[in-house]
Structure formats: C-alpha cells, structure tokens
Steps between C-alpha positions, in 0.01 A plus 500: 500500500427782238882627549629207300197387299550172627288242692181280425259607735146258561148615468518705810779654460422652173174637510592764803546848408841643435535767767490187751740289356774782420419552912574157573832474307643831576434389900652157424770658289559740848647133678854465553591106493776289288389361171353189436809328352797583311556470079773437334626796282325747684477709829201585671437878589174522699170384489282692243120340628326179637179295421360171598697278297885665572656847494684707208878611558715751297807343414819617308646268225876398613631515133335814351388708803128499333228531781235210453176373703517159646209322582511256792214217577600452853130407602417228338172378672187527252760580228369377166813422346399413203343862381838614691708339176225609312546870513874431483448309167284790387764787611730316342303450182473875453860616623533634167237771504672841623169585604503236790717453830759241395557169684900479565540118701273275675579254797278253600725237629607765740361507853298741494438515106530818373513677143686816427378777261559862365495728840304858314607775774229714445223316636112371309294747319249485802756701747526775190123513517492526855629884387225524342353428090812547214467759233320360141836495329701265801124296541500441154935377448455234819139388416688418071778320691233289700323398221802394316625270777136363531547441113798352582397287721153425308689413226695237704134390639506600812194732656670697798158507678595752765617836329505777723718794589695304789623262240651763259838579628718815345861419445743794473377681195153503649385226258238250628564147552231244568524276749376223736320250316397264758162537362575456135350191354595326158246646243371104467462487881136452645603579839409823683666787569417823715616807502490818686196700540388758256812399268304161415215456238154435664512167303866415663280560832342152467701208664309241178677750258779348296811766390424746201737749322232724542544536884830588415351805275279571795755587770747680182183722475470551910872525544513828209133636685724516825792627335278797390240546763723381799186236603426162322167517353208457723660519820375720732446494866170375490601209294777428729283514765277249354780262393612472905130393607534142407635234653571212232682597200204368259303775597770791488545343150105540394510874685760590305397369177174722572666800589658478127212369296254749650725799570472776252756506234851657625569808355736730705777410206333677247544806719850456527706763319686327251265197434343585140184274334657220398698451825185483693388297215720246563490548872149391487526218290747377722260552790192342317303288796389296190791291335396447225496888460847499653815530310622142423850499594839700617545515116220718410513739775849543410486557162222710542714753759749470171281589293378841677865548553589495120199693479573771732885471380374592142266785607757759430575362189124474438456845621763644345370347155202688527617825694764557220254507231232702683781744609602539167193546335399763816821673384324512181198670573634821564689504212138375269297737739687828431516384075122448536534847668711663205263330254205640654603807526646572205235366302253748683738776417512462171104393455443827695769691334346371123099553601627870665666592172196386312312667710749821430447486186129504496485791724712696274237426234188557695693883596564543163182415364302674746760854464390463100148464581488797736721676247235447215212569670683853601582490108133476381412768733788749398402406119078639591683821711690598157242486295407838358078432491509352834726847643270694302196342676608516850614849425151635377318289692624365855379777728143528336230286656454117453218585230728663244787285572354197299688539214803446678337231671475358139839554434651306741264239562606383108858559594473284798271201278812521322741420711268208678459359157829472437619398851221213515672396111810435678350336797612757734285571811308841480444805738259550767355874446616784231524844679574859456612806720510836469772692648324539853428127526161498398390218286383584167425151336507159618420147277350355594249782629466554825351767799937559571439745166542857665638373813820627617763236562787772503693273810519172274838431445434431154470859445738677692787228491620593854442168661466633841160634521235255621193741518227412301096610397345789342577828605763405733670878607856330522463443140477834410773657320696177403657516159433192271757271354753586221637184371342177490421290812456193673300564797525353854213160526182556674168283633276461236155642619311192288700219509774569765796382304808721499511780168689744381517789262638560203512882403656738286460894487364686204580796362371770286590530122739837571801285656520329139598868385799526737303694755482407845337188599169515702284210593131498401375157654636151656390207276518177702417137463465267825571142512454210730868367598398141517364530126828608463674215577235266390656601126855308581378187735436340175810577297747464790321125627612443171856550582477328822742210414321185683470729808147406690274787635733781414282817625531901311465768786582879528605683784490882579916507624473806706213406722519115466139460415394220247344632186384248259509078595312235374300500792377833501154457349216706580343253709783412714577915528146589632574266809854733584394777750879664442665459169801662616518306797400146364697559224827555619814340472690370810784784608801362356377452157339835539810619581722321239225625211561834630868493413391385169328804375725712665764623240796545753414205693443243174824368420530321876147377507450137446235435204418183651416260761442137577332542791204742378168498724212585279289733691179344363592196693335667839135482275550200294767300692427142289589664214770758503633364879883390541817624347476668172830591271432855347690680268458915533546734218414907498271611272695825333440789771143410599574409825381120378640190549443211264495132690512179337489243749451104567461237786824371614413168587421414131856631407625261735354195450751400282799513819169331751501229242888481462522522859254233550671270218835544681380428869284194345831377316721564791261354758465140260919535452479531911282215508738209234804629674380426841324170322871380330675593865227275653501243284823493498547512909251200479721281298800587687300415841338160325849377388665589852226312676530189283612248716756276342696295765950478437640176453635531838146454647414228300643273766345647764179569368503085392555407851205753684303310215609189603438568840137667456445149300556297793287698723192470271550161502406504787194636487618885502542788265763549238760779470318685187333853616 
C-alpha cells in the first residue's frame, strides 16, 4: 500500500518487485465497496489500496478538514499482532522527525483495529520514478532528507530494514517522507528482516543475518543510484529472469546474493550529468558488497553529502579567491609587458643613439685625417715641382734619352729618400712607385725603376685629371692629344697589377721656371706618387681603436661614394684579394647604402643624406660571413671632394648586450615576482580551503551526534561495527 506508506507486509510480500505490487493496489484501489468501519472524528472518503492484512482509506478530519490515511486490520487471520503494535510504537517513537510520515491516532480496541496517519497526496518516490530517473540536483535534496530520517530513526535505534522508493512518500512541497516500517527492527534485535530486491545488502539476503545499520546504508546508496540512473543497481532483465527460476525463497535469496557479489561494479551513476567524484565516491561506498568497506551508518553518509555540499557551496567563494587575484595580476601584465617594452626600447635607443655618435665622431676623424694625409702628400709633391734645380732638370733634360737623363734621376731619387725618411720618422705609411710624365704622357722616371720608363700612360687619370677616360697601355691612339693636369690631383682607384689591392694617384703638374716671371704658365712634366689605399688606412686603425670607448670589434673602411665600391677594409689583404675574380662586383655595397653614400658626396644632395645607419650590411660579409656577418652600425663621413667616404663601423649585437642583459634581468625578475605572487595567492587559497574544511560540529549537534554514538555503541555490542568512518 505504497500510497499511504503504511502496512507490514511478511516475507512474501516484500521481496516482489514494485511494478507488481503498485499493479495490485491500483486494481484493488479500482473496487467500489463501504469501508471497513467507521472512526470517531473522522469521515471516510474512499479507499486509497488493499493488501493481505486490511485496506487503506482517505479520510477527512471532522474538526480541521485535514485529509489523513487510515489504516484498517480488518483481516485478522495470520496477523502477528504483536509486530502490528510494534511498528505503531516505532511510528510513534519517531513522530517528531519532519522527515518521516507522522502517526496521528491508533485504535486497537476497535473492531477492526486501525491506526491513522499523515495522508501525502502526491504519492511514493517509486511512481515519480516510474517517469523516469530525477535530475542530480532533485536526486541529491530527497536522497539528504532520507538519510536524515534514517539518522533519525538510527538515533532512536531502530534499523528500517526495508528502504526503498515505495516507502518514501512526497508531501506537498515535494519533500520525502519515509515510511512503512513493518520491517524495522530495534538496533538490539537478533531477529531477521528482508527487504526488497536490489534495495537490500547481499548480507541482509541471508535469513541467519541479524539487523545492521549498514543495510540501512546499503539501500540509501541503491535508492540515490535509482534516483540518478532510473534502475537500482544490478538489475537487469537477465537478473530478473534468474530471480523468477526458483521455487523456494532460500534459493532466490542465494541467486540474488550472487548476482551482487559477482556482478561487476555499478557504474552508470558516474555517467550521470551532475554526479561529480565524490558523489560517486560516496555512492560506492554505500554500495560496497563488503561491509566492512561499507559506510557504517545513516550518519556518515549524511554528513558526507554535507560535506560535498559545503564544499560545492564554497566553490565560488573558493574560486572567486583565486580568480580575483589571477585576474588582477593578468590585468597587470599588460601594464609590466608594455614598461618592459618602453625599457627595452628606450635603452636600445639610446645605446644605439650613444655607440652611433661615437661612431660619428670617429668617422669625422678618420675623414679628416685621411683629407690631411692626401693633402700632404700633394704638399711634398708641389714642394719637389717648385724647386728651381729640379725645373731646371726636367727642362734640359726630360725629352733626351734615358742615358743622359741620370742626373735627374739623381735628383729626385734623393728628393724622394727624403721624404720616405721623414715619413717612416713619423710612422706614416709610404708610397708605392715615384713617377714622372712628360707632357704627352710618356714616362720619364719611375722609383723604383721599372720597364713603364718610356711608356706612354697619357689615359691614366692621374695625368689628365678628367676622370672619365678608362683607356689604358702604351701607345693607345685615344690618348693622343690629351692635355695633362694643371692643379694638383687625386686620381680615380685602380687594380693593382702586383698585388690587386685598390691604389690611387697622387699628382701634381710642373711647370717651367718662366711662369715665376709673370709669363704665362706652361707645363713641362706630371710628377706623381701612387699609393696603396689600404696602407692608407692602416695609418689611423691604430690611433682611432684607441678612441674606441669600450666598443668591441669596431672596423675602419672606405668607400668610393659615387660608384659604391669598397676601397680599403680590414679584410682586404692580398691573399684574400687574389681569390676575387671582380673587385667591382664583389666589392660592392648593397643598393641602398650605395645610394645613400651617393647623396653624401654629392654637394646639392648632402644636407638631406643621413650620415648613418644602424642597420649597415658589411659587404665583406658575402666572403667572410663568421666574421663581418649580421647587423653592423656605421657612421659615413665624405672625404673633402674626393668622391670618398670614410666608415667607422661596429657589430650591433655587442652595443646591445647591455638592453639583452637588462631585458633578460627584467623578464627573470618579473617571471620569479609571477611565480611568489601566484605562490602567496596559493598559499593563501590553501589556508582559506583548510580552515573551511575543518570540521567542527555546533552545539546544536552535540545532542544528536551523542545519541547516533550511542546508538552505533549498542550495535557493536552486538557484535557489529561502530558509527566512526
């Protein structure tokens, strides 16, 4: 009579499935017939459902109008009517748990006795199911209440024995209400008790078996695996159709003992949406075919479904205590990321801007020192033209042949030992060759001597100062006819025949004695002196290293500006040039260097010209990439009106080390800062988790908790477990 929770059913009538019985009651609730008797105080509506032992009526009270369930005993044969008065001592015991249907009156001197409860219009738990399984959140709210009415009722010693869905009842607000214990025993009872079939523990399944909490904990654990899953565990149709084989209850007993014991372990819940780790968790200790594995009591299972409750309660609070911080700090980043960012950057400005003015600076120097050193050779040579005995000599003596020309061979031989004297005093670099030319381009002397004397090199540039002409060897007709220079020159650089390396010219013109008169000037000869250009240079690597100011591997180079083609670099040995097939090609600077160097030694075009860069490619780096490979900073300075750029230039990643290191310092710091904030939130989140899972019971437990002790005392004295997890 699952309508009313009421009833004590025997062995037989228990262990069916539900689906029968709620068959048999709704066809017995279908009969029209007058009730059993009358009682006083009330009037009888209709009759709710029937079983062997009497029928269940709704009734209305005559005082209050309240709808109630009454209870009548009209067959009385095979009645034990002493667990009758029993379960009505029992109800009445536990009338004061909300969480249980409430006994109103009893009447056993009536004929037929009869006791009259709560009526719950909304019918047991097992019709909801019949809908099909509840959602986590609903399984969860009616499987707590359960478990605090079997608490209840545990701690007022009494085992219900026979949870199951048809004896949970939901009153008006949908709350659960246990009922029918016709089953229950006293928890210092020896007597046995069965249940219903895949709601009792396999031990309960044993008619020697004397009444434990724990079968109790058993059917809690079945009863919230059907809420979920919408089956008890391990029933299927196979095990049904085992359990219907036998004849004698004994052996449906054993079979179904079996089916749990060897079945595998049930575990549709876990799949349930909803139904997190430590639900299944305590699921399956519920369901534990070994007791002793088994949660002990109603107690533990419900203060474990607290417990994830106030755990799952506090998870925003948990979650926002460690959210907040993290957001903040990820609000922070940014912020950190873009000063790192600033830092950075500005630091490898100004480290740039610093080693580029150093760099500046030196350039200015090298293009001044190498303008005065052009400048004084031209001086030296301008001092020999002027002098009267040298005029004379080339006068009387530069168109005669190379036999009576030794005397002013001599002459300038000495004047030249001169000059090298004094030059190698000062530890200057000296010249390559000596050489004069008469006015049709013929040489006349050369030191040191060589078979050029009385060859014509009239298309040198050197000695007509055009620039243009490219013609060259003896006797060459285009040659014929060109005038020689006037004022002093630099020449345009050339291969040299010997060595390869790039040289120029140095020349000035000479003329004859009569211009000193006032009369007009006429050149007699082209004195000249060549030079290598990487000797050149070699003078002021020294000196300007010097002046490097902590700067590592800072490199001297010179460029022609209107062609783009390197000149004079460190590299530029005579070994390494005799492996270049085309010095103009190898040697050339990539197009918009080329192109910025051009606006350099152009006069109009100077003033917007850049005279540096931090991202300079040395062209050397395509033949010697180890060494002079990456980015360069180069500072560019035009040497007077030669056409020659000075360069002063040095690896950037040197320069930079400094920010790398800063950079590295500051990431390094940031990342450790990163790592003690996130520590200290943590740590923090840990102590604030620790002290909110500390259990410390309120006083207004203590009572309750005494009793369920009390209670788990008297069943271990009797040979069972306690009610400590």
């Amino acid at each position: 009579m699952p309508t009313a929770g009421l009833g004590t059913h025997p062995i037989d009538d228990t262990l069916p499935l539900d689906a029968a019985a709620f068959a048999h009651a709704a066809e017995l609730s279908a009969a029209v017939e007058p009730p059993p008797s009358t009682v006083p105080g009330y009037h009888i509506l209709h009759r709710l459902g029937a079983g062997k032992f009497g029928s269940v009526w709704l009734a209305r009270e005559q005082n209050t109008g309240k709808q109630v369930a009454i209870k009548f005993y009209s067959q009385r044969r095979g009645v034990d009517w002493s667990l009758l008065s029993r379960e009505v001592e029992k109800l009445a015991v536990l009338y004061t748990s909300r969480n249980i249907v409430g006994l109103i009156a009893v009447g056993w001197d009536h004929d037929p006795p009869y006791y009259v409860m709560e009526y719950l219009e909304r019918g047991s738990l097992a019709e909801r199911l019949q809908q099909g399984p509840l959602p986590a959140a609903d399984a969860l709210r009616i499987a707590k209440r359960v478990a605090q009415a079997l608490v209840h009722a545990h701690g007022s010693g009494i085992l219900h024995c026979d949870l199951k869905p048809a004896n949970v009842l939901l009153d008006q607000d949908d709350e659960p209400r246990l009922c029918d214990f016709g089953q229950s025993r006293l928890a210092d009872e020896h007597g046995h008790a069965l249940g219903t079939l895949f709601y009792m523990a396999p031990e309960q399944a044993d008619l020697k078996s004397v009444p434990d909490a724990r079968w109790d904990v058993y059917a809690l654990g079945a009863l919230m695996y059907h809420l979920l899953v919408g089956e008890p565990p391990h029933r299927t149709p196979a095990a049904e159709a085992r359990l219907r084989e036998p004849a004698s209850l004994e052996q449906r007993l054993a079979i179904y003992r079996q089916i749990v014991q060897i079945d595998a372990k049930p575990t549709a819940h876990r799949r349930i949406a909803g139904v997190d780790p430590v639900l299944a968790e305590i699921i399956d200790r519920c369901l534990a075919v070994d007791p002793s594995r088994r949660l002990p009591n109603a107690q533990a299972v419900l203060d474990r479904l607290l417990a994830r409750e106030r755990q799952r309660a506090r998870r925003p609070l948990i979650l926002t205590g460690l959210v907040l911080p993290l957001l903040l700090l990820l609000s922070v980043i940014p912020f950190a990321l873009d000063a790192l960012r600033v830092a950075v950057t500005t630091s490898r400005s100004n480290l740039i801007q610093r080693a580029i003015e150093s760099d500046v600076l030196s350039a200015n120097l090298l293009a001044g020192s190498l303008q005065r050193e052009l400048d004084d050779r031209l001086n030296e040579l301008l001092t020999i033209a002027e002098d009267d005995d040298i005029r004379a000599a080339i006068q009387t003596s530069i168109d005669k042949p190379r036999d009576e020309r030794l005397a002013l061979f001599a002459l300038l031989d000495r004047r030249r030992r001169q000059v090298n004297d004094r030059r190698a005093e000062l530890n200057r670099s000296g010249d390559v060759s000596w050489f004069l030319q008469d006015t049709a381009g013929f040489q006349r002397w050369r030191s040191p001597a060589s078979e050029t004397i009385d060859r014509c090199f009239a298309c040198r540039d050197y000695f007509h100062g055009q620039g243009s002409l490219k013609a060259d060897g003896e006797g060459d007709e285009r040659c014929v006819g060109i005038p020689p220079i006037t004022r002093p020159h630099v020449s345009q650089h050339y291969a040299s025949e010997t060595s390869g390396d790039w040289k120029i010219a140095l020349s000035v013109p000479v003329f004859d004695r009569a211009s000193d008169s006032g009369g007009e000037r006429r050149v007699i000869a082209v004195l000249a002196r060549s030079l290598n250009l990487s000797a050149l240079l070699a003078d002021y690597e020294q000196s300007l290293a010097a002046d490097n100011r902590g700067g590592v591997g800072r490199k001297l180079a010179l460029v022609d500006g209107r062609s783009g083609i390197l000149l004079a670099h460190p590299w530029m040995t005579a070994e390494h040039l005799s492996s270049l097939a085309n010095l103009n090609q190898d040697l050339r600077l990539d197009e918009e260097t080329a192109g910025q160097l051009a606006k350099l030694v152009t006069p109009t075009e100077r003033a917007a010209a850049s005279d540096h860069t931090d991202r300079y490619a040395d062209p050397i780096a395509r033949l010697a990439p180890t060494e002079y490979g990456g980015e360069w900073l180069a500072a560019f300075v035009p040497i007077g009106s030669t056409g020659w750029v000075a360069v002063v230039q040095e690896p950037r990643t040197p320069v930079l080390a400094p920010v790398v290191d800063l950079q590295e310092r500051l990431v390094s710091t940031g990342i450790v800062g990163l790592l003690m904030v996130c520590l200290v939130v943590a740590g923090g989140w840990g102590l604030i988790v620790g002290l909110l899972n500390e259990r410390r019971a309120p006083w207004f437990l203590n009572r309750r908790n005494a009793t369920t002790r009390a209670a788990g005392t008297t069943l271990t004295a009797t040979g069972r477990t306690s009610d400590s997890v």
